[in-house]
C-alpha positions in Angstrom: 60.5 59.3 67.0 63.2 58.0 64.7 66.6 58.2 65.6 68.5 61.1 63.4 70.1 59.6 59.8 73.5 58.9 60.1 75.7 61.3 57.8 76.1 59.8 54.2 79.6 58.1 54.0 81.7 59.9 51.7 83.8 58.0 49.1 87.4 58.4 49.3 89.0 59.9 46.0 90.4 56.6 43.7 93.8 55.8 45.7 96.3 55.3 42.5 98.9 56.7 44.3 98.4 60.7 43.8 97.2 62.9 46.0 94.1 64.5 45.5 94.9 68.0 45.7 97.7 67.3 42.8 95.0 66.1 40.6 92.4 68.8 41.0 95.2 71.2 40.7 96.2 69.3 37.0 92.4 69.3 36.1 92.4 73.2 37.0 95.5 73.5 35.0 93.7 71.7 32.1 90.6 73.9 32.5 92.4 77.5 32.5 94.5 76.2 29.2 91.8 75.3 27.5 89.6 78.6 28.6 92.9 80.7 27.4 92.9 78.4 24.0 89.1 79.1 23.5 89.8 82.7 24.5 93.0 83.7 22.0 90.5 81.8 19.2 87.6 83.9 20.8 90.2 86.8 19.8 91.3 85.7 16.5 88.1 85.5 15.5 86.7 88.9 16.3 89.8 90.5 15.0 89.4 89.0 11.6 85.8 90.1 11.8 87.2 93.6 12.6 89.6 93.5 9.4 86.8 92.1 7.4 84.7 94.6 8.2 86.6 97.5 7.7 88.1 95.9 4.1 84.5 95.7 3.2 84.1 99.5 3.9 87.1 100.4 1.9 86.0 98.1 -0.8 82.2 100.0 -0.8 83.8 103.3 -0.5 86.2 101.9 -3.8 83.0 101.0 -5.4 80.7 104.4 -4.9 83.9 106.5 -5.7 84.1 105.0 -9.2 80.6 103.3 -9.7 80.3 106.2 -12.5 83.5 105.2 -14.7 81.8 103.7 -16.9 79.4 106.3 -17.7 82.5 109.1 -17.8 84.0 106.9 -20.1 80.4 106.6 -22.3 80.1 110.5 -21.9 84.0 111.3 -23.2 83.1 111.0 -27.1 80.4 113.7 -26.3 82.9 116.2 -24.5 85.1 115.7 -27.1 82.3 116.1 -29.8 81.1 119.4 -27.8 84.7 120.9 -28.1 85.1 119.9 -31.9 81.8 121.5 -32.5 82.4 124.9 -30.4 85.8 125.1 -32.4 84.1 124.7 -35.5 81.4 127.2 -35.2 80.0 128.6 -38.1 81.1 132.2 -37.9 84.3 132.8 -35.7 86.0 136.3 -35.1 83.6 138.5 -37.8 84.4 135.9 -40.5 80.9 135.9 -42.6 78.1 133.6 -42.5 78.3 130.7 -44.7 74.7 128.6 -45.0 76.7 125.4 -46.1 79.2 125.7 -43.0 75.7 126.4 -40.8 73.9 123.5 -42.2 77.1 121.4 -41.6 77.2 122.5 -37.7 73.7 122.2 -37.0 74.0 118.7 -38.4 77.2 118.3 -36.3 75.3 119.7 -32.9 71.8 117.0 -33.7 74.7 114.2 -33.8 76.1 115.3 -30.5 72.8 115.5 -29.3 72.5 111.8 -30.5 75.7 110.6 -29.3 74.7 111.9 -25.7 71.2 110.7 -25.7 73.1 107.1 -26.6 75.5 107.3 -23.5 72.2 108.2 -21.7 70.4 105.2 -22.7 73.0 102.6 -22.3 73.3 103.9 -19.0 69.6 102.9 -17.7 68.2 106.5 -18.5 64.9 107.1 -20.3 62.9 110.0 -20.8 59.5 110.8 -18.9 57.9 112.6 -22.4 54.8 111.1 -23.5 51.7 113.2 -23.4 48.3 111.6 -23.9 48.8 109.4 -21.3 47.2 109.6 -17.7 48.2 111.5 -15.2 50.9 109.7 -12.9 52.2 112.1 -9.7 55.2 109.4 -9.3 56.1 110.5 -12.5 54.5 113.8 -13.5 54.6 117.1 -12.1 51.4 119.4 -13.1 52.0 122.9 -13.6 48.7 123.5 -14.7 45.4 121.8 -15.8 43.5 123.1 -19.0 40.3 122.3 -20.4 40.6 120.1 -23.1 37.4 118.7 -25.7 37.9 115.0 -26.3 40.1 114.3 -23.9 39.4 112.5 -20.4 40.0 114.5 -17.2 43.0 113.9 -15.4 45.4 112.7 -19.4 48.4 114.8 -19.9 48.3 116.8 -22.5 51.4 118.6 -22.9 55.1 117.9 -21.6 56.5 121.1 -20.6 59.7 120.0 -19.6 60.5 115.7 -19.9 61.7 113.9 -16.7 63.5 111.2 -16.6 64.1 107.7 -14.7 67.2 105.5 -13.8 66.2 102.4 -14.5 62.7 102.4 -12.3 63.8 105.2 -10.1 62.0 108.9 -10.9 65.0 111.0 -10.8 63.0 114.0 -12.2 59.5 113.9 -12.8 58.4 115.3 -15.9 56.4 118.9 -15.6 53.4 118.5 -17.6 50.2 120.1 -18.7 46.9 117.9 -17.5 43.6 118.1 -18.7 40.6 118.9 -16.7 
């Protein structure tokens, strides 16, 4: 049987003349002021997270509130055309017909019609209002199906009412006739 180990000898803190419970305390003191340095960054940090955050809200609430300014300010020639055009109607208050004055606001209305169909456009909006065309349920809605000679099952063959897109989004699909 061996004799039991002899406890290992400790080695005595460095002797440079302070005691060590005075340096552990100062390395302690070190420790918690940096932990409380790291901490008030820590803060910092996540507040100016929280500020960012909530700027970027306000900022993308900002944006969707007036995302359609542009557009209002394409569609304001065409009010204004509207309100020129129902003041100028051909026959106000029992006054007579003219033709020439009729002519002139029918003419006056197709313009309009023009002028909004241009705001529409520039805009990213285009029609869904070809016929002869196949049959596309993203884009089509079929009210009915009709025999048709010459002309393959499943084309459209009348646009009932054009759809339209914004820019590759269907916003309405067009309602359409299809052949069978």
């Amino acid at each position: 049987m061996n004799p039991p180990a002899e406890p290992a000898a400790q080695t005595p803190p460095p002797d440079n003349g302070v005691p060590f419970e005075a340096l552990a305390k100062e390395e302690l003191a070190k420790a918690k002021a940096l932990a409380d340095e790291n901490m008030a960054g820590w803060k910092r940090a996540m507040a100016d997270y929280a500020n960012l955050k909530r700027e970027n809200e306000r900022a993308a609430t900002e944006l969707a509130k007036y995302a359609i300014a542009g557009f209002v300010e394409k569609l304001l020639p065409v009010v204004e055309s509207f309100r020129k055009a129902a003041d100028s109607r051909p026959a106000k208050n029992g006054e007579p017909l003219d033709e020439t004055r009729v002519k002139q606001w029918v003419d006056g209305i197709g313009h309009v019609r023009s002028q909004l169909e241009s705001a529409l456009v520039s805009a990213g909006v285009t029609s869904i209002d070809k016929d002869g065309v196949p049959f596309d349920p993203a884009l089509h809605d079929a009210m009915m199906m009709e025999k048709r000679e010459g002309v393959a099952a499943g084309t459209v063959t009348k646009v009932l009412e054009p759809g339209c897109k914004l820019h590759d989004r269907v916003i309405r699909p067009a309602k359409v006739v299809v052949a069978e």
